[in-house]
N, C-alpha and C positions, 0 to 999 in steps of 0.2 A: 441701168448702166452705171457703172464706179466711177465716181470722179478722177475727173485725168488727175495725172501726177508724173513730174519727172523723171523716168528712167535713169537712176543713178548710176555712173558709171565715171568713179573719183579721177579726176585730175590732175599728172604728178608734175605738175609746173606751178600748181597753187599751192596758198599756206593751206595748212591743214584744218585754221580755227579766221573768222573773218569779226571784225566788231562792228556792228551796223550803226553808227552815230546818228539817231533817227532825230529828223529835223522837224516833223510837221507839224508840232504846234506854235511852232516858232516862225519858223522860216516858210511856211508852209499857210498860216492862218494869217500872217501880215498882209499879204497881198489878196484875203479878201476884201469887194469891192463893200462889204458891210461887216462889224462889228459879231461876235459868236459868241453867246450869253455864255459868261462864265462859268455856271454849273456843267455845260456841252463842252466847253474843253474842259475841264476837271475828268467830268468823263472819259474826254477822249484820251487825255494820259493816261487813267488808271487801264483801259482797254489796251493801252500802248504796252503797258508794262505788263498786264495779264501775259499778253501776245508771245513774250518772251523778249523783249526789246530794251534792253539791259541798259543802255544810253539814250536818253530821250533829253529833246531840249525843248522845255516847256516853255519859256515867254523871254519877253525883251524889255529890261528898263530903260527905253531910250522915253524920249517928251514924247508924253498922247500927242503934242500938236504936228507931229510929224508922223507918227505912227500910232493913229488912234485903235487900231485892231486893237495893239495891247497896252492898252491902258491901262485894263486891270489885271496887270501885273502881282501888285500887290496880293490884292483879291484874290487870286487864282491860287497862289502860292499857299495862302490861308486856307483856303477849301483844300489842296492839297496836305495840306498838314505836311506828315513824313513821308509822304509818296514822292511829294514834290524838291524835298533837300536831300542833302548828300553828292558826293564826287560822282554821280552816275547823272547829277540832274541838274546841267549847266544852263544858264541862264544868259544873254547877249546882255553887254554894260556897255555905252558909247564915252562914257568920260566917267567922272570919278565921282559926279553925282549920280548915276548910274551906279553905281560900287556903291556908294553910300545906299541908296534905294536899297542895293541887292542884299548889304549884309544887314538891315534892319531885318527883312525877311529871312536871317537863316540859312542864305544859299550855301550852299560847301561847292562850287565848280561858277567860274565865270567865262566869259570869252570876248573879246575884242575885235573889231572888224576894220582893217586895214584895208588901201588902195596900192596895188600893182602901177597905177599910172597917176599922172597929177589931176586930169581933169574929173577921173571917178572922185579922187579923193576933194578936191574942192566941192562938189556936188553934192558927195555923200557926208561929207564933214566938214566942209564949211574951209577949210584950211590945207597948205599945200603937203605930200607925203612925209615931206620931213618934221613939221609942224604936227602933226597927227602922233607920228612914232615919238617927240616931246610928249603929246598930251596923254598917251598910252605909258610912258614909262612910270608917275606916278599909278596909275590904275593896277597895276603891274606888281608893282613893290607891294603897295598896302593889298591887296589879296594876297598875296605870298606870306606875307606878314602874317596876316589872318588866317594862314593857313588853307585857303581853298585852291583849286587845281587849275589851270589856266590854260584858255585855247586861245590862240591867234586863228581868226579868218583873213583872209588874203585875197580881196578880190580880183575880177580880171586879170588874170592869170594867161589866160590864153585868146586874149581879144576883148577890144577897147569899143563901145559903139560908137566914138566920137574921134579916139585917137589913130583906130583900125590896126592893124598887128601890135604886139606887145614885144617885143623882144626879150628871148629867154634869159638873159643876162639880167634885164631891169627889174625881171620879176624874182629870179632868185634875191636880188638884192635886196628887192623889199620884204620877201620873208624874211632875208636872214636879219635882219634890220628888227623885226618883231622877235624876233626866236632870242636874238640876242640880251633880248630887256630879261628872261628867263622865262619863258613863255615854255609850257609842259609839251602842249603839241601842236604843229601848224596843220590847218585846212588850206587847201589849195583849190582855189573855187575859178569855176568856167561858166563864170557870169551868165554870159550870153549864149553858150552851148558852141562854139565853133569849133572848138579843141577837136583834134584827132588823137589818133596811136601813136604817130611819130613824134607828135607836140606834147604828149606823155612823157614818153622814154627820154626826150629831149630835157624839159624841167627838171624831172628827178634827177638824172644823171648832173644839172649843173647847181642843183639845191643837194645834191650829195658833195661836190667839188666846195659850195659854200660851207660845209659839214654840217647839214642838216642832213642826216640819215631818214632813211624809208621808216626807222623804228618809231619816229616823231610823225612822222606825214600821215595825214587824213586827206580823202581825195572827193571833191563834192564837185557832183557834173551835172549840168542842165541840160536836158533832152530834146532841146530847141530845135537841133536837126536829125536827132535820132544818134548820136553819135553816145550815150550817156553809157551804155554797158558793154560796147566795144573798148573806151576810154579806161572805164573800171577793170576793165579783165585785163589790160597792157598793164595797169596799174599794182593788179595784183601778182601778174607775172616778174614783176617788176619787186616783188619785195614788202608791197605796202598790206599792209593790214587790218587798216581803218576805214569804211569807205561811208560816206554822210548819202542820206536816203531822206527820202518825205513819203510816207504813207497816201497811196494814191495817186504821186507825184503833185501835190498842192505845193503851189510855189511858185514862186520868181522871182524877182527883184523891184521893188518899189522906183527904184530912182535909175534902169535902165528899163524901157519900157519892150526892147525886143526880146526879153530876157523869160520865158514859159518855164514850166514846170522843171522842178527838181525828178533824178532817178526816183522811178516810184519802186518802194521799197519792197511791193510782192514783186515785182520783175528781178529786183536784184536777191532775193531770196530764191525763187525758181530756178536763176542761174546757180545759185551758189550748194543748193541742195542737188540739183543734179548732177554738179563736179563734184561731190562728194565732200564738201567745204561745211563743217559744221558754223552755226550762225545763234543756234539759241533758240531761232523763232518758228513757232507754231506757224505755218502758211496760211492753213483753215482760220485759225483766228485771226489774222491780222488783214485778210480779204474779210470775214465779217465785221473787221470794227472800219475796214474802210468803205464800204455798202451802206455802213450805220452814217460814217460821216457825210458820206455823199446824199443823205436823206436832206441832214441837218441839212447842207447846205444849198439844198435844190438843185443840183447839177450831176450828171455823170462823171464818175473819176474816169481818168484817159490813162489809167494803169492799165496794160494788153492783160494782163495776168488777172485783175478785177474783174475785167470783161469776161474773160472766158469763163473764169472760176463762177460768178454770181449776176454775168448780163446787165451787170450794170457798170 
């Protein structure tokens, strides 16, 4: 018997081309509960970029003492040589030691991670939203400066584990707060997964009133309640054409703890192949480099699309 495969049958309410901002060595390999010998993520990027996976965000220079996954940032970047630089191969900077870290290595792409509420951002950076967008604005200039390509993340976007609803006004504010230092493109992240379709439609439309258009927006949704490729597809009806994925769905949030797995990226490839949505990516490979990873890491990926494809 032929392996299944999606019955393509194009969808005239989508963009015709979609860009998958693949997160999982980054965002994806932080929240394991043990450290991943660097030669196995070198690997797993080059697998990533075989796959067809044109944006990958390979690691993070924040302090190992906070995030000792990637510690070997550095290291990693150096086994990667030229795989690992250029505007396709963004890297997480938490302050401008972070930036400094990053351009010793080479990076051409950085990204920055913001708080939609005060208490994420005390939490996650130590200081209140507006004090952060201060300590972002130099990190900002001097990459620009430097020439490399700049992403704002955004977290809690659509619910607070501590403050509970976010209101859509406070959160366009805080993108546009990041957007405005000259930031290339903002992520709009749903921390926790609680976001719906209407709480979609609702964001964009007042981060479009802020004049942040859908041509800047990147949309990264956590599958906490299952809600993660209903959200994406309002999204993409919506205009947007970016949408941030983790191979497998590896991921979560280190400093919200209700916070599971990121859209696992064969799920959101299988949807986007059977609306007739080109994506770049080979499905067969990128289920076999997520099979390969779920070796590394002793565990079953909770990708539905890994499951069926490879039972594991």
């Amino acid at each position: 018997m032929s392996r299944a495969l999606p019955q393509t049958e194009p969808a005239s309410d989508l963009p015709p081309r979609v860009t998958i901002y693949e997160v999982g060595p980054r965002d994806g390999l932080q929240n394991e509960s043990s450290s991943v010998p660097t030669p196995v993520k070198a690997e797993f990027v080059r697998r990533l970029v075989a796959a067809g996976l044109e944006t990958v965000e390979t690691t993070s220079f924040v302090s190992p003492r906070w995030v000792p996954q990637l510690a070997d940032a550095a290291e990693l970047l150096a086994d990667l040589d030229e795989v690992g630089r250029g505007p396709l191969r963004p890297v997480l900077v938490p302050n401008e030691r972070g930036l400094d870290r990053a351009l010793e290595a080479g990076v051409g792409a950085v990204a920055i991670f913001g708080s939609a509420t005060e208490t994420f951002a005390q939490k996650n950076l130590g200081r209140s939203r507006a004090e952060s967008v201060q300590m972002f604005a130099p990190v900002v200039r001097r990459a620009q400066e430097a020439g490399l390509w700049v992403r704002a993340y955004v977290s809690m976007c659509f619910g607070d584990p501590w403050e509970g609803p976010v209101p859509v006004d406070q959160v366009a504010d805080a993108c546009a707060e990041l957007m405005d230092l000259g930031c290339d493109q903002l992520s709009v992240g749903d921390t926790i997964g609680t976001g719906t379709t209407g709480h979609v439609e609702a964001l964009l439309a007042a981060l479009d009133r802020r004049g942040v258009g859908v041509d800047r927006i990147g949309v990264h949704f956590h599958d906490t309640y299952g809600q993660a490729l209903a959200n994406t597809l309002t999204a993409l009806r919506a205009g947007v054409t970016v949408v941030d994925a983790s191979t497998g769905g590896l991921g979560g949030c280190p400093y919200a703890k209700s916070a599971t797995g990121n859209l696992a990226t064969e799920d959101l490839v299988w949807m986007l192949d059977g609306a007739g949505v080109e994506s770049g990516v080979d499905l067969d490979a990128l289920v076999e480099t997520s099979a390969w990873m779920a070796q590394q890491l002793g565990k079953a990926s909770p990708s539905r699309v890994v499951k069926a494809l490879s039972g594991g």
